[in-house]
N, C-alpha and C positions, 0 to 999 in steps of 0.2 A: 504494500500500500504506500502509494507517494502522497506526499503534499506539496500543491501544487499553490495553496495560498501560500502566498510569500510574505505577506503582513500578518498572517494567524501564526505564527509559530508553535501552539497549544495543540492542536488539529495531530491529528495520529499521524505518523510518518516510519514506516520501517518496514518488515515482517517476523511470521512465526508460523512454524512447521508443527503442525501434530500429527498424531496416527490413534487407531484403536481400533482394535480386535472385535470380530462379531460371531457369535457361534450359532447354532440352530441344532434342534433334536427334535425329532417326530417321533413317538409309539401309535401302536394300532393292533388291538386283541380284538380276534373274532376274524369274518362275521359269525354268531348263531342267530338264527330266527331272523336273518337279514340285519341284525343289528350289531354294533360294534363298540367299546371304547377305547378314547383315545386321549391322549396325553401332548402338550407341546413346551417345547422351551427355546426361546430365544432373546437374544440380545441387538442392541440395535442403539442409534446415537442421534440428535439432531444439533447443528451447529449454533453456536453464541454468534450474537455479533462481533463479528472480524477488527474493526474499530478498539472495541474493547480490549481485546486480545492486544492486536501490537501496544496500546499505550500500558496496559501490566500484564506484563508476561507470565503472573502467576495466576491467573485464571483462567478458568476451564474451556479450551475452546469447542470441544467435543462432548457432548454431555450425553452419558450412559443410560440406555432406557432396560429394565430386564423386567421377560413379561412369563407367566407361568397360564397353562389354562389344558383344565379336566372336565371330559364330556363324554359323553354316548348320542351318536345319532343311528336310526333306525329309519326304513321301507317296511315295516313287517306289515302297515294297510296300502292296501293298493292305491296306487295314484299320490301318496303321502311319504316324502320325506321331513323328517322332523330332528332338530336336533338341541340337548342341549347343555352349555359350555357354564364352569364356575372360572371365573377365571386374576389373575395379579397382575399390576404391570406398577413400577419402582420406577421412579426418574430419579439421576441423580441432579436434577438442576433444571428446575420448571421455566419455563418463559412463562411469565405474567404481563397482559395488554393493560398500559399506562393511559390512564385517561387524560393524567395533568399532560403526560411530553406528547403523544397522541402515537405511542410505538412500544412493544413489546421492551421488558427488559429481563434478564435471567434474576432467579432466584434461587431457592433453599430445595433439598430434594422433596421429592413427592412420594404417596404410594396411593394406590386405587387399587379395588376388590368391587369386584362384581358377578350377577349374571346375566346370563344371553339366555332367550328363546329363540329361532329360527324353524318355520316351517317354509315348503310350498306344497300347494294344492291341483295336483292336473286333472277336475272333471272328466274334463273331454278333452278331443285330441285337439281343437282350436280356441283350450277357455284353462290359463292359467293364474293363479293366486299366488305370492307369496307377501313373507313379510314377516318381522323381528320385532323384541324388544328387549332393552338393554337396561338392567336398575343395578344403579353401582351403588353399594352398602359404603362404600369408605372414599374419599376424594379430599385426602388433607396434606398437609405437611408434616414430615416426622420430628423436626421441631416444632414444640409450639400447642402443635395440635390443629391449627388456623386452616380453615377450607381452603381449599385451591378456586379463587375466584372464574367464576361462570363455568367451570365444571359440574355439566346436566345430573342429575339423580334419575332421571328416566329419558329414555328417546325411543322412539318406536316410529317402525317405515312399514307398509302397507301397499299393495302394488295390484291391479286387476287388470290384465291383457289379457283382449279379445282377438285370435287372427282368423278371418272368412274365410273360407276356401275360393270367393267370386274376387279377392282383394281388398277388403275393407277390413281393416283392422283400429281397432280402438284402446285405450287405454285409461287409466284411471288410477294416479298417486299420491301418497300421506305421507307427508313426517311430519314429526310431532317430538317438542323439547318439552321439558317440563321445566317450572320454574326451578332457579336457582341460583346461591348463594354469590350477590356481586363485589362482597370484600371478604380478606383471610379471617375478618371480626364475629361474621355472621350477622352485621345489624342492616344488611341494605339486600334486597332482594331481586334480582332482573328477573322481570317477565319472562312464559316460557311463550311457544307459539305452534299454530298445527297451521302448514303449507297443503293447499292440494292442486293437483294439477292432470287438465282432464287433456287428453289428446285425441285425436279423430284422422287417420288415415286412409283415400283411397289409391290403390296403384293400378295402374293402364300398362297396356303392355308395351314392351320395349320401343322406342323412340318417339316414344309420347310422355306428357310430363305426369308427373307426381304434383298431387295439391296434398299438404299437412296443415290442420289448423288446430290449434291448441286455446283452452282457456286457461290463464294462470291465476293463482290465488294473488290478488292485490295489494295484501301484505307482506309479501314476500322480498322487501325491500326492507322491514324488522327484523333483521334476525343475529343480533348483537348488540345489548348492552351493556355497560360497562357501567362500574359506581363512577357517582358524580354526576350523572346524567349526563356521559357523550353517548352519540350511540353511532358505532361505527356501521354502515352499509355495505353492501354488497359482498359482502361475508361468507364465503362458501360453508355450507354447512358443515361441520369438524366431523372430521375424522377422526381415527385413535393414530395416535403420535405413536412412531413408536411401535404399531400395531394397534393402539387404543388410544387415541388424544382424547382428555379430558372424559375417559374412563365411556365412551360412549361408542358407538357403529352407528354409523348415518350413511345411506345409501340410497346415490343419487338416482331419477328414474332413468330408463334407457330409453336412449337417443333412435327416431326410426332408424330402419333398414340403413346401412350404409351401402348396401352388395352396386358395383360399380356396374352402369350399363348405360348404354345411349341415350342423349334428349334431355329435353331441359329439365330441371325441378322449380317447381311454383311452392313457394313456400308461403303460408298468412298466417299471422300472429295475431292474436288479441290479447 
């Protein structure tokens, strides 16, 4: 990292080399009765800000994530897979989103404890369901005790594709956050929020176009608060850091058909 202000001289200027190790284990006993359990371990890292790093060299550029997680999933009803996961994940150095500076900064390590349900649902051979939910029991710091700010206590995704056999295929999607905790203190609370998102596809045959129109949920421009009341926008909805950020699974809906073919695509949004 150079500095390029020649009147700032405070401004970070230098560099620093890190490395770290990442392992991974799978078990898997069975199947009986079409069902199975199974066991996961692995390790994994997300980076500090680089800035920080060169101006003190003794903090952590690479912060260590380790996640543990024990399940059984099962087909033993037809048409139903179902599974479900208890599961750990350990940070050693949380990023927390700053309201006052208006950007992430590292802090103290973490640990999260949870479960997962995941099923889906095949009816029929053109009418699929699936969908999950996630309730993490523990979201704090191992100092302290202080919650890890806007780490969910519940999320849960919902999903209904329709595909025709004439080409019309439809769709219909949920997620859903539940309130939770906006400082390490526990006295200020962010809103949680349920997105749906309804989609409508017909396809023509090749060298003719595609129309897709979708209705979007209109709050869906809410979906991060912060204490102090900023509220940051356009916020993809978290993922697990790590394998679990902020101790939850959020998945997004799928995107149509991308399968490549001649002719234009008309796409309308509302």
């Amino acid at each position: 990292m150079r500095n390029n202000l020649t009147g700032v001289p405070d401004q970070p200027d230098g560099s620093a080399t890190r490395a770290i190790p990442s392992a991974k284990f799978n078990a898997i006993l069975g199947p009986w009765w079409q069902t199975e359990f199974f066991g996961n371990f692995g390790t994994g890292f997300h980076s500090n800000d680089a800035r920080a790093v060169v101006q003190d060299n003794t903090l952590p550029a690479l912060a260590q994530a380790t996640g543990w997680e024990f399940g059984v999933r099962t087909k033993i009803l037809p048409g139903v897979e179902a599974s479900f996961t208890y599961w750990w994940l350990n940070l050693s150095s949380e990023l927390v989103f700053s309201g006052d500076e208006g950007t992430t900064e590292p802090s103290g390590a973490t640990k999260r404890q949870g479960l997962e349900f995941a099923i889906k649902i095949r009816p029929l051979d053109w009418l699929t369901m699936t969908g999950n939910v996630t309730y993490t029991a523990v979201a704090e710091f191992f100092s302290g005790g202080g919650a890890i700010p806007l780490a969910p206590r519940v999320t849960a995704f919902a999903d209904i594709t329709a595909r025709l056999p004439f080409g019309l295929a439809a769709n219909a999607t949920m997620r859903y956050i539940s309130d939770r905790w906006a400082d390490a203190q526990r006295t200020q609370t962010a809103r949680g929020y349920t997105l749906v998102d309804l989609g409508l596809r017909y396809r023509y045959h090749v060298n003719r176009p595609d129309c897709d129109r979708r209705v979007r949920d209109p709050r869906k421009r809410r979906q991060r608060q912060v204490a102090g009341g900023a509220v940051l926008q356009h916020v993809p909805a978290a993922g697990r850091a790590g394998g679990r950020g902020a101790g939850h699974r959020v998945h997004a809906g799928q995107s149509p058909d991308g399968a490549r073919r001649a002719g234009t695509a008309v796409l309308i949004q509302v």
